[in-house]
PyMOL CGO cylinders between C-alpha atoms (Angstrom):
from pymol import cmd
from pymol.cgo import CYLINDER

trace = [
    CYLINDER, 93.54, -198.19, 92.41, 91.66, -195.30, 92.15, 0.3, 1, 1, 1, 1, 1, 1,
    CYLINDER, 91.66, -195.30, 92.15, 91.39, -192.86, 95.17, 0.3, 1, 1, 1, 1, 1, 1,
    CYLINDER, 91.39, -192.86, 95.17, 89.27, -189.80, 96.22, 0.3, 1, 1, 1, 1, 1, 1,
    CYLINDER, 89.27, -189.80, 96.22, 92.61, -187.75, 96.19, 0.3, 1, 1, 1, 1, 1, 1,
    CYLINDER, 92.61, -187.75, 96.19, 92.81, -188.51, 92.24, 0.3, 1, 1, 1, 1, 1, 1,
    CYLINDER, 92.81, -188.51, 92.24, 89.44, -188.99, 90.75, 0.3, 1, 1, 1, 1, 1, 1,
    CYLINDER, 89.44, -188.99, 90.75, 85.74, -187.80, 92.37, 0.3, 1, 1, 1, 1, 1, 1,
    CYLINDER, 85.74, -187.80, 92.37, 83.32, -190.02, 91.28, 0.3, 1, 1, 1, 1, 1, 1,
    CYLINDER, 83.32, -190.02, 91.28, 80.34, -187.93, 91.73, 0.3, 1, 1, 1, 1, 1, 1,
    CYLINDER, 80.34, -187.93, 91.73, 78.33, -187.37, 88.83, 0.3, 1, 1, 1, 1, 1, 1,
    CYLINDER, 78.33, -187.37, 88.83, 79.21, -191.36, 87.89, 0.3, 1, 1, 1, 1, 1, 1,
    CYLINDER, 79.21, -191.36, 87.89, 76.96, -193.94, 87.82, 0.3, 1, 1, 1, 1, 1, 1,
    CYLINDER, 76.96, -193.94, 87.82, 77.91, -197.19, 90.42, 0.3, 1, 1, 1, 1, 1, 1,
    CYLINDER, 77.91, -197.19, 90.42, 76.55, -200.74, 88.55, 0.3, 1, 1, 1, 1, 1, 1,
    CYLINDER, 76.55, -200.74, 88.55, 76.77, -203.53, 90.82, 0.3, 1, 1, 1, 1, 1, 1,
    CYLINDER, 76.77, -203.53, 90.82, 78.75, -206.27, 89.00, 0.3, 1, 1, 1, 1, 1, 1,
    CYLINDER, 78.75, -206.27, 89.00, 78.01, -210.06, 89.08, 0.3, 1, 1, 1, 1, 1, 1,
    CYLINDER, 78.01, -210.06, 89.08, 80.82, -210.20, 91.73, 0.3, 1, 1, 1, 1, 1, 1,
    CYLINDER, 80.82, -210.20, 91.73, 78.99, -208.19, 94.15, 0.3, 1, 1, 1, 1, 1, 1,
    CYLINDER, 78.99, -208.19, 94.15, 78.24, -210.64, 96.77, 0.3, 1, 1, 1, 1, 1, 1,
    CYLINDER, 78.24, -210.64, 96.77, 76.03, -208.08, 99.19, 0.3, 1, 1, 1, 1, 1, 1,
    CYLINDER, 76.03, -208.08, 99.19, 72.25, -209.13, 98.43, 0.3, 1, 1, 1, 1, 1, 1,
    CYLINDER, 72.25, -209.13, 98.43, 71.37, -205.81, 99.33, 0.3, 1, 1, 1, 1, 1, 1,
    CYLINDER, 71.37, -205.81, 99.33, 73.48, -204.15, 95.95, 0.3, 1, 1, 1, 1, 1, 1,
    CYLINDER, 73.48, -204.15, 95.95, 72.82, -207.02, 93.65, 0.3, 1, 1, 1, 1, 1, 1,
    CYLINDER, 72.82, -207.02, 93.65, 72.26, -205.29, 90.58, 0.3, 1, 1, 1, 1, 1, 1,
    CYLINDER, 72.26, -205.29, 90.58, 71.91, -201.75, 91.79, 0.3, 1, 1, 1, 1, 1, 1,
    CYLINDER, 71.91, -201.75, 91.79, 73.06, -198.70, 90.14, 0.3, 1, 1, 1, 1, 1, 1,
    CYLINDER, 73.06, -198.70, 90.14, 73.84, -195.93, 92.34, 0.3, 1, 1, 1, 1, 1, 1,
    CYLINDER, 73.84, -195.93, 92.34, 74.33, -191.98, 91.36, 0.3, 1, 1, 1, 1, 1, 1,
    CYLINDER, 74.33, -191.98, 91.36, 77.08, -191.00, 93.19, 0.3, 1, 1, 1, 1, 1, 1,
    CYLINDER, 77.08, -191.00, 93.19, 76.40, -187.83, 95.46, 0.3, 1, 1, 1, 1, 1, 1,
    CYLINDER, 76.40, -187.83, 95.46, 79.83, -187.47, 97.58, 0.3, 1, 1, 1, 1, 1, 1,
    CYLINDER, 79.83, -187.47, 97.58, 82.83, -188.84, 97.16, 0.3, 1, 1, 1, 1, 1, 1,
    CYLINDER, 82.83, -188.84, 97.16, 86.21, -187.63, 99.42, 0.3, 1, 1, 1, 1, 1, 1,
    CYLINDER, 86.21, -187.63, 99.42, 88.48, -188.75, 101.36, 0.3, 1, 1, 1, 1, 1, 1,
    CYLINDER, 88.48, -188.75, 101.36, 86.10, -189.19, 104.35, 0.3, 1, 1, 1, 1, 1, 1,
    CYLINDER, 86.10, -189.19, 104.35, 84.06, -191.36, 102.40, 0.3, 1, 1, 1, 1, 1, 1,
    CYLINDER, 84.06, -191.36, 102.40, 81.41, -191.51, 99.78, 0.3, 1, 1, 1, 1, 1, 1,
    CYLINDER, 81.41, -191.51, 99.78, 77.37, -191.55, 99.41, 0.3, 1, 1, 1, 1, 1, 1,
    CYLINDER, 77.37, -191.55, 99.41, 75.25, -192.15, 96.89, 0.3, 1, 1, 1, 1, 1, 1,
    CYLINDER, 75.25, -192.15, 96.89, 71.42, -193.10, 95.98, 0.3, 1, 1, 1, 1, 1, 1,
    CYLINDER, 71.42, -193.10, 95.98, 70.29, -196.34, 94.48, 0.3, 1, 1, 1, 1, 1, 1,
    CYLINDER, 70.29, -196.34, 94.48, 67.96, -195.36, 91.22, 0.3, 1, 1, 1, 1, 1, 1,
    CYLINDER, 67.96, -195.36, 91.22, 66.17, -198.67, 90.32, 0.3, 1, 1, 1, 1, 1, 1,
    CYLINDER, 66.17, -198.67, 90.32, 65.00, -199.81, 93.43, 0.3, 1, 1, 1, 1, 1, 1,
    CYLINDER, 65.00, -199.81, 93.43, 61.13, -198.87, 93.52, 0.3, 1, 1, 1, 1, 1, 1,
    CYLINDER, 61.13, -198.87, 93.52, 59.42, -199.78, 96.52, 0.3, 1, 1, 1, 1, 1, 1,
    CYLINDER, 59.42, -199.78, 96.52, 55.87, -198.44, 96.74, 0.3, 1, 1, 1, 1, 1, 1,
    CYLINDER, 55.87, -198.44, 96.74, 53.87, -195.71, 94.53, 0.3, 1, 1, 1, 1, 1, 1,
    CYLINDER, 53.87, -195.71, 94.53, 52.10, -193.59, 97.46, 0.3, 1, 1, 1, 1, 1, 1,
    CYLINDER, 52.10, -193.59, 97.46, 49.80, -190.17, 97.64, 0.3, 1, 1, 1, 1, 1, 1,
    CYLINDER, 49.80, -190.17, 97.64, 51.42, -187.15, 98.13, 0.3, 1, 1, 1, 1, 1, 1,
    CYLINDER, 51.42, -187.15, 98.13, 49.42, -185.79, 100.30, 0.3, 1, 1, 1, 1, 1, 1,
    CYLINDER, 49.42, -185.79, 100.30, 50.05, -189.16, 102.46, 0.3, 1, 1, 1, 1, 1, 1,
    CYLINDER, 50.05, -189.16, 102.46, 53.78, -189.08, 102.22, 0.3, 1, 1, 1, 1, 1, 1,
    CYLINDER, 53.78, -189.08, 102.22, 53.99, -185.42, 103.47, 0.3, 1, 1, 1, 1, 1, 1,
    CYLINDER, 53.99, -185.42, 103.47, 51.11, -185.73, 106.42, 0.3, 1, 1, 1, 1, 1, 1,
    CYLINDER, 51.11, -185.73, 106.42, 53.40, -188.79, 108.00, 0.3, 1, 1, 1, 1, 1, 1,
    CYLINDER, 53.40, -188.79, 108.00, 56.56, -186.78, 107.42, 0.3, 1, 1, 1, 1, 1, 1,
    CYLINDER, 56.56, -186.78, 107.42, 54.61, -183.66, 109.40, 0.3, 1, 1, 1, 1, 1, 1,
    CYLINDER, 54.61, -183.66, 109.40, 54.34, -181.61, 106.42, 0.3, 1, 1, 1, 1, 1, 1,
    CYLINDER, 54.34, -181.61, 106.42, 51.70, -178.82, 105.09, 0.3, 1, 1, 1, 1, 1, 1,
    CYLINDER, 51.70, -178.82, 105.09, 50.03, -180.92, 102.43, 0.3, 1, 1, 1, 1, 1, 1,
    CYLINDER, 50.03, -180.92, 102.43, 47.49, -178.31, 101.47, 0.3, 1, 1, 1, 1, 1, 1,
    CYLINDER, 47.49, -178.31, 101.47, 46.94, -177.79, 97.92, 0.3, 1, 1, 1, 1, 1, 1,
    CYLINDER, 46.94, -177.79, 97.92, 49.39, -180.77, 96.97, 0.3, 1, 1, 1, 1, 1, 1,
    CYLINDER, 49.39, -180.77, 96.97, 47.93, -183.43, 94.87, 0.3, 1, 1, 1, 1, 1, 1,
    CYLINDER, 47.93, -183.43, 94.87, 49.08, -186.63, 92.85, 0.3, 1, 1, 1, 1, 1, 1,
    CYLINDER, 49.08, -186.63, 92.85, 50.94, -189.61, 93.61, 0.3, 1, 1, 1, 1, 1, 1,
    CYLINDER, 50.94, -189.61, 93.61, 54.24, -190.41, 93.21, 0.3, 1, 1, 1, 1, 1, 1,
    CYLINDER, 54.24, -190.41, 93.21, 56.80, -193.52, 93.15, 0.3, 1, 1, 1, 1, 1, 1,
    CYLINDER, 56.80, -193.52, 93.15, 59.41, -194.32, 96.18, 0.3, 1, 1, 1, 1, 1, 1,
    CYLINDER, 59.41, -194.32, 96.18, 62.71, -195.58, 95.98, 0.3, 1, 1, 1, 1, 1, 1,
    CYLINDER, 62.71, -195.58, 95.98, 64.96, -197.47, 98.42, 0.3, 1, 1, 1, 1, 1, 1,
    CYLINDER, 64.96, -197.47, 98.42, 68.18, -195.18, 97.81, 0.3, 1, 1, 1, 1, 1, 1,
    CYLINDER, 68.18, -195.18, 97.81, 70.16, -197.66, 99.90, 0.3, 1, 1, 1, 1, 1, 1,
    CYLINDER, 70.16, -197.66, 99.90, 70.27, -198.88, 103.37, 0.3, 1, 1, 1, 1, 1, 1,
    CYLINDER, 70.27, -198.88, 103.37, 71.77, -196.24, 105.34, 0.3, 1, 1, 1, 1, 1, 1,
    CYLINDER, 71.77, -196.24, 105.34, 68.85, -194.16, 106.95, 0.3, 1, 1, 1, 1, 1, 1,
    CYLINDER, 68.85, -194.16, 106.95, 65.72, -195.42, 105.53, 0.3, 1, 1, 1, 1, 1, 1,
    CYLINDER, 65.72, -195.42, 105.53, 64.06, -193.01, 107.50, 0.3, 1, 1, 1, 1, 1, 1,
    CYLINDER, 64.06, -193.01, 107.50, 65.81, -190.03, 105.36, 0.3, 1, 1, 1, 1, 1, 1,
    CYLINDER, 65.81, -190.03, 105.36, 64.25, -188.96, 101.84, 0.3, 1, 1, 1, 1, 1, 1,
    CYLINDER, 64.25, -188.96, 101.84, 66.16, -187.65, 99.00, 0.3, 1, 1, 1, 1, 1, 1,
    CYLINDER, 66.16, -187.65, 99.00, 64.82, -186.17, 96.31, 0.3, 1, 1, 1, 1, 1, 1,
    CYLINDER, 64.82, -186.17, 96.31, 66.74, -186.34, 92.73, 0.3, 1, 1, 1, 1, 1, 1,
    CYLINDER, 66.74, -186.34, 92.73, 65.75, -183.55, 90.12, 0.3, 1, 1, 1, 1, 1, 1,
    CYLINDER, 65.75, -183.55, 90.12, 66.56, -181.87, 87.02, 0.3, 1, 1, 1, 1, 1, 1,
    CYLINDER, 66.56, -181.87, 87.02, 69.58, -179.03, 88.40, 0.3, 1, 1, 1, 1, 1, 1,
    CYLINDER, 69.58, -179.03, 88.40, 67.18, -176.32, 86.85, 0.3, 1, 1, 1, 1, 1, 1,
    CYLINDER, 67.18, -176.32, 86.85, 65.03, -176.73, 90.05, 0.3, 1, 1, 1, 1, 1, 1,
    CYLINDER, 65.03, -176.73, 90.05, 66.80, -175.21, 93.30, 0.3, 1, 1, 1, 1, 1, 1,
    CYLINDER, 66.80, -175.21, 93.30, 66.13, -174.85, 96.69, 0.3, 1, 1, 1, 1, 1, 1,
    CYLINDER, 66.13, -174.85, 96.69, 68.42, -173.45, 99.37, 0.3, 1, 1, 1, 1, 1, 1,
    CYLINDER, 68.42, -173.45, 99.37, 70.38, -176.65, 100.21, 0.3, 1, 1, 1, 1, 1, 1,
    CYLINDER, 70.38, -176.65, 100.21, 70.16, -178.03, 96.95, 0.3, 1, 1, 1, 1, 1, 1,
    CYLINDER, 70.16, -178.03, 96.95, 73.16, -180.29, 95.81, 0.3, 1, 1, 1, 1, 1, 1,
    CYLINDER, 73.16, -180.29, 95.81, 74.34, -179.75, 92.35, 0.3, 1, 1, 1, 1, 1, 1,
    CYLINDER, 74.34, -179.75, 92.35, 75.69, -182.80, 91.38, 0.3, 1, 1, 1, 1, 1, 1,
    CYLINDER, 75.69, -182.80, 91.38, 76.61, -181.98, 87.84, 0.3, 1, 1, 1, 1, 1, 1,
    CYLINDER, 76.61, -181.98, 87.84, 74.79, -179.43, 86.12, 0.3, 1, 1, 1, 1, 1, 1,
    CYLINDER, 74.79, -179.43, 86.12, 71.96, -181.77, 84.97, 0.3, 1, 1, 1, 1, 1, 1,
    CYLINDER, 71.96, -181.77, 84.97, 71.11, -183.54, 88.30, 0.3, 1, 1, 1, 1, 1, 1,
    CYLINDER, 71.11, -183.54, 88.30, 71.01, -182.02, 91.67, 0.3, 1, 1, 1, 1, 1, 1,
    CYLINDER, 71.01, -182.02, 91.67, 69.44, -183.51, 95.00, 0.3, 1, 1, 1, 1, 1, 1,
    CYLINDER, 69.44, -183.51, 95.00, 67.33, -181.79, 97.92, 0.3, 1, 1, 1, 1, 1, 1,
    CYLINDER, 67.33, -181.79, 97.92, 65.99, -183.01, 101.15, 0.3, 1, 1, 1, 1, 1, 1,
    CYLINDER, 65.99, -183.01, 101.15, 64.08, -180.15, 101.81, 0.3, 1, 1, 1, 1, 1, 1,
    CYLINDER, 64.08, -180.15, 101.81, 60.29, -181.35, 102.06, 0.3, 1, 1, 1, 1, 1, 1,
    CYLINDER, 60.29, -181.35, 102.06, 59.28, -178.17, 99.87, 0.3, 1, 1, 1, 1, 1, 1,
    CYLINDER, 59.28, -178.17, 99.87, 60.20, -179.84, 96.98, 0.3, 1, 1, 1, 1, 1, 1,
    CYLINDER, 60.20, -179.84, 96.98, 57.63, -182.59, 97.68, 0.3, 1, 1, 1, 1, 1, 1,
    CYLINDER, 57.63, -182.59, 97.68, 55.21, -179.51, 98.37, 0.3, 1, 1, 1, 1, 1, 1,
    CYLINDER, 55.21, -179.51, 98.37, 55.88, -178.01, 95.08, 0.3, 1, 1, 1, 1, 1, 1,
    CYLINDER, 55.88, -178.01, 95.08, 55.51, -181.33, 93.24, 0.3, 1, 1, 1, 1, 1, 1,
    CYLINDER, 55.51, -181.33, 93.24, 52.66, -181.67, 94.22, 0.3, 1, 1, 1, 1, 1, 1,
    CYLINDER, 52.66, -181.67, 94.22, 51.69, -178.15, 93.93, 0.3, 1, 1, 1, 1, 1, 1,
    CYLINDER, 51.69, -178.15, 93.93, 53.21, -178.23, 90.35, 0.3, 1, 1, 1, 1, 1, 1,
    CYLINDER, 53.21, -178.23, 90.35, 55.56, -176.07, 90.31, 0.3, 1, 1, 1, 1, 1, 1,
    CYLINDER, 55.56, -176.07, 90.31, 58.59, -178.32, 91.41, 0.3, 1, 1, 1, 1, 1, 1,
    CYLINDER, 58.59, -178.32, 91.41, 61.16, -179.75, 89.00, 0.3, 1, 1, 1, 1, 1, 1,
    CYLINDER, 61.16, -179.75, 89.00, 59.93, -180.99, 85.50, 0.3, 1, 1, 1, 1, 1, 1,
    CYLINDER, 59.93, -180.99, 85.50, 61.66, -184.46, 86.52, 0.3, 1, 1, 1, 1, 1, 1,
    CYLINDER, 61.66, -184.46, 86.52, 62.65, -186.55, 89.95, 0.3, 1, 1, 1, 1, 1, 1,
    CYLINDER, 62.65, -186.55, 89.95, 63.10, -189.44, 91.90, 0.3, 1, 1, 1, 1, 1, 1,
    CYLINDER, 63.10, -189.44, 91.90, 62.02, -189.79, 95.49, 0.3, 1, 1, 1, 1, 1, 1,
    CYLINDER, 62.02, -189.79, 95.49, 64.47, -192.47, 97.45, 0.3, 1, 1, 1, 1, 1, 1,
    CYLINDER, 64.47, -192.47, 97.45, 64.22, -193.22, 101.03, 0.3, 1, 1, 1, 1, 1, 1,
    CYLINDER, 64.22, -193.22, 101.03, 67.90, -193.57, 102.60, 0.3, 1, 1, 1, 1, 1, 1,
    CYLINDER, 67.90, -193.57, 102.60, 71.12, -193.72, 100.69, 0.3, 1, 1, 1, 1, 1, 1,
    CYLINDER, 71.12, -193.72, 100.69, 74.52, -196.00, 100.29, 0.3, 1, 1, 1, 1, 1, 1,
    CYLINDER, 74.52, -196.00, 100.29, 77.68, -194.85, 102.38, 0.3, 1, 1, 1, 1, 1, 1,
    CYLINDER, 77.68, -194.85, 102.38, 80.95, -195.93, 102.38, 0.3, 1, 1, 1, 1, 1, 1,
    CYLINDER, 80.95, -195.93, 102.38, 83.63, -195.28, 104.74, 0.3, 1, 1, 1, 1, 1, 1,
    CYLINDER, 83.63, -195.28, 104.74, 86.96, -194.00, 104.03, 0.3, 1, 1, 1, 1, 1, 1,
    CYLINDER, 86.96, -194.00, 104.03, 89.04, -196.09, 100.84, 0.3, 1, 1, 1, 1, 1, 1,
    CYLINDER, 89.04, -196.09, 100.84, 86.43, -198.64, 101.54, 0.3, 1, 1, 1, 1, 1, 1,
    CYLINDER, 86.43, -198.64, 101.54, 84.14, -197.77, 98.10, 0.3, 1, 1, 1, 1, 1, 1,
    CYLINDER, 84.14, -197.77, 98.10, 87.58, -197.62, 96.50, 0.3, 1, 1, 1, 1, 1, 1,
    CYLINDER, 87.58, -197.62, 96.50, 88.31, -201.32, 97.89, 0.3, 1, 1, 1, 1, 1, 1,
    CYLINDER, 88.31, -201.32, 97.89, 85.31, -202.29, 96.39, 0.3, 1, 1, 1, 1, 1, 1,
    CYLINDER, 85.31, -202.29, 96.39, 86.10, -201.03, 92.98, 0.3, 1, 1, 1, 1, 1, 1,
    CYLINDER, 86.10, -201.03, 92.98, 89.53, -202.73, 93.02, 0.3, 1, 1, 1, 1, 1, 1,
    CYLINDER, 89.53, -202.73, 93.02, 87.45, -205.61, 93.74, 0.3, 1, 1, 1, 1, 1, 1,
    CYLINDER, 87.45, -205.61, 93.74, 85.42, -205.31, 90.65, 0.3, 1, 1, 1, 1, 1, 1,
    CYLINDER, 85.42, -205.31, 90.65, 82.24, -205.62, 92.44, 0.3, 1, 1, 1, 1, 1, 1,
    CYLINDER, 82.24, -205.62, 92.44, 81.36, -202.26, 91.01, 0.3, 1, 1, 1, 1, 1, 1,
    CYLINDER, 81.36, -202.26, 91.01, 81.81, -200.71, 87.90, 0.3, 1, 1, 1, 1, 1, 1,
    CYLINDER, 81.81, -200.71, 87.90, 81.16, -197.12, 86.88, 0.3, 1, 1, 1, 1, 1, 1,
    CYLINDER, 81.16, -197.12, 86.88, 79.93, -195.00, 84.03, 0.3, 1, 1, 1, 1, 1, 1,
    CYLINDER, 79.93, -195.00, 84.03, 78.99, -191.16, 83.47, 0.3, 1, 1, 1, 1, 1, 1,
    CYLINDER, 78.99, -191.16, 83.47, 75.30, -190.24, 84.84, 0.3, 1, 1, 1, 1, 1, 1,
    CYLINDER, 75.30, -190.24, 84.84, 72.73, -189.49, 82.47, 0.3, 1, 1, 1, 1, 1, 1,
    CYLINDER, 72.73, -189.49, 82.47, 69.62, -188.11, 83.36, 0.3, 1, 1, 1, 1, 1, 1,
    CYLINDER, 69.62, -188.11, 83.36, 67.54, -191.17, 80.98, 0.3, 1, 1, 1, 1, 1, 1,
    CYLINDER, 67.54, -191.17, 80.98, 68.79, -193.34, 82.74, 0.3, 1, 1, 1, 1, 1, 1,
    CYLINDER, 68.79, -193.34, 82.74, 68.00, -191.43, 86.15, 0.3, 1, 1, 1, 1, 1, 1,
    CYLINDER, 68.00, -191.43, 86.15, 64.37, -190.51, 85.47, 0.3, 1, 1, 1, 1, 1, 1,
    CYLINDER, 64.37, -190.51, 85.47, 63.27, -191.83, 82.35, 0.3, 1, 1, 1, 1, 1, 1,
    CYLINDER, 63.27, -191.83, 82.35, 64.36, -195.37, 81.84, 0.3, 1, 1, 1, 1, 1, 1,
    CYLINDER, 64.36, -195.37, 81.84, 62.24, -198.28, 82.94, 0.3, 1, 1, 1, 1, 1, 1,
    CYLINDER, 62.24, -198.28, 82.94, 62.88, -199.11, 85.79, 0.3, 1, 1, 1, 1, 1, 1,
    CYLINDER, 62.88, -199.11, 85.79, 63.43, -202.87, 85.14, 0.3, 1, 1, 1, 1, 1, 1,
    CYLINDER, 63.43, -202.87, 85.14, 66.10, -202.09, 82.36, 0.3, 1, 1, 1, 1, 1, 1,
    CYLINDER, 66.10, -202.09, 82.36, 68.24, -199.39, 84.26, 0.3, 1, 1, 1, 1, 1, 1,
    CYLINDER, 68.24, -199.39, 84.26, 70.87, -201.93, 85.16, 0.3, 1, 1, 1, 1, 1, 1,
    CYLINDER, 70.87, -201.93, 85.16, 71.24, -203.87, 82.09, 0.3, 1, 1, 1, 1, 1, 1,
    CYLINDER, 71.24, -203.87, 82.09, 71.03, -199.90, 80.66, 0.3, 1, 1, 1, 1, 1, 1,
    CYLINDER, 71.03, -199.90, 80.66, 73.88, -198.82, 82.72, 0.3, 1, 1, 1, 1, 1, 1,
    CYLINDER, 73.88, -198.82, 82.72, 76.07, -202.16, 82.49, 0.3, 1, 1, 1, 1, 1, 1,
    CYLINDER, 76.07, -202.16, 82.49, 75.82, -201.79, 78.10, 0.3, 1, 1, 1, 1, 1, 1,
    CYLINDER, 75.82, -201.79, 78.10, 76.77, -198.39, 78.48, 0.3, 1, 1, 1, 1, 1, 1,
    CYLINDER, 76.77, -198.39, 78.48, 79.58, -199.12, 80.70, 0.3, 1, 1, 1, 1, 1, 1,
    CYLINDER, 79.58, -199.12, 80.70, 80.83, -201.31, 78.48, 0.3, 1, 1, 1, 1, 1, 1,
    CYLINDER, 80.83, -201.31, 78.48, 80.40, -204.64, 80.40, 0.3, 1, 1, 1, 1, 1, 1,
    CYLINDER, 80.40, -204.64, 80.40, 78.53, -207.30, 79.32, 0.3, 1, 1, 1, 1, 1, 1,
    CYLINDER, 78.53, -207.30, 79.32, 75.78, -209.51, 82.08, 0.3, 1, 1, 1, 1, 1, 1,
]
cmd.load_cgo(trace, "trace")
């Protein structure tokens, strides 16, 4: 079994298996963010929930929206703290707090990067998700030795630029698994 002691598995890709039995994860693929021995966290990238202004999104978060424009598409990143936005990006783009996650994918919560989306001058590529998947302490590792999830490296197609609809059977082929 693997454990956070041996192998991180930030930077990987979590695919839900056919085993998963939580409705909430069926068929989800997850880029891992943290993973210790205190846990792990990641955000769900194929789970689109609404395309919405900018402008709109940062006036209900209480946010300068002068000068922003466009619209953009939100993610659930998981059930843990809905209320909580994440934003995934290209790592070229950095912001004091910014997450590196592995040199070609970073994450920020700081609303200035929704500012300088929409201001243009934010990263070339992102994903904006709306709460995030936690596990507690060995239990993510439980799961694994469960099968319910299987895992691959990240890559940033599949992240940003894959449709949507295909990301999972995407991620599964390139793990190696079959439906």
């Amino acid at each position: 079994m693997i454990t956070p002691g041996d192998v991180t598995l930030v930077g990987q890709l979590l695919i839900a298996t056919p085993v998963m039995e939580d409705p909430r994860f069926a068929r989800t693929v997850i880029l891992m963010v943290r993973h210790s021995k205190a846990g792990a966290m990641g955000i769900a990238i194929n789970r689109p929930i609404a395309q919405r202004p900018l402008v709109d999104l940062l006036r209900a978060m209480g946010q300068d929206e002068s000068g922003v424009d466009g619209t953009i598409g939100i993610f659930a990143g998981g059930p843990v703290q809905p209320q909580i936005g994440f934003i995934l990006h290209d790592a070229e783009y950095n912001l004091t707090g910014t997450i590196d996650i592995d040199g070609r994918v970073a994450v920020t919560s700081d609303p200035q990067i929704l500012r300088d989306i929409g201001r243009h001058a934010g990263p070339r590529k992102y994903l904006v998700a709306f709460g995030y998947a936690g596990w507690g302490p060995r239990q993510l590792e439980a799961e694994l030795a469960l099968h319910a999830w299987v895992t691959t490296a990240e890559d940033p197609d599949l992240v940003f630029d894959t449709d949507r609809d295909t990301v999972w059977d995407a991620a599964t082929a390139r793990a190696g698994h079959g439906r």
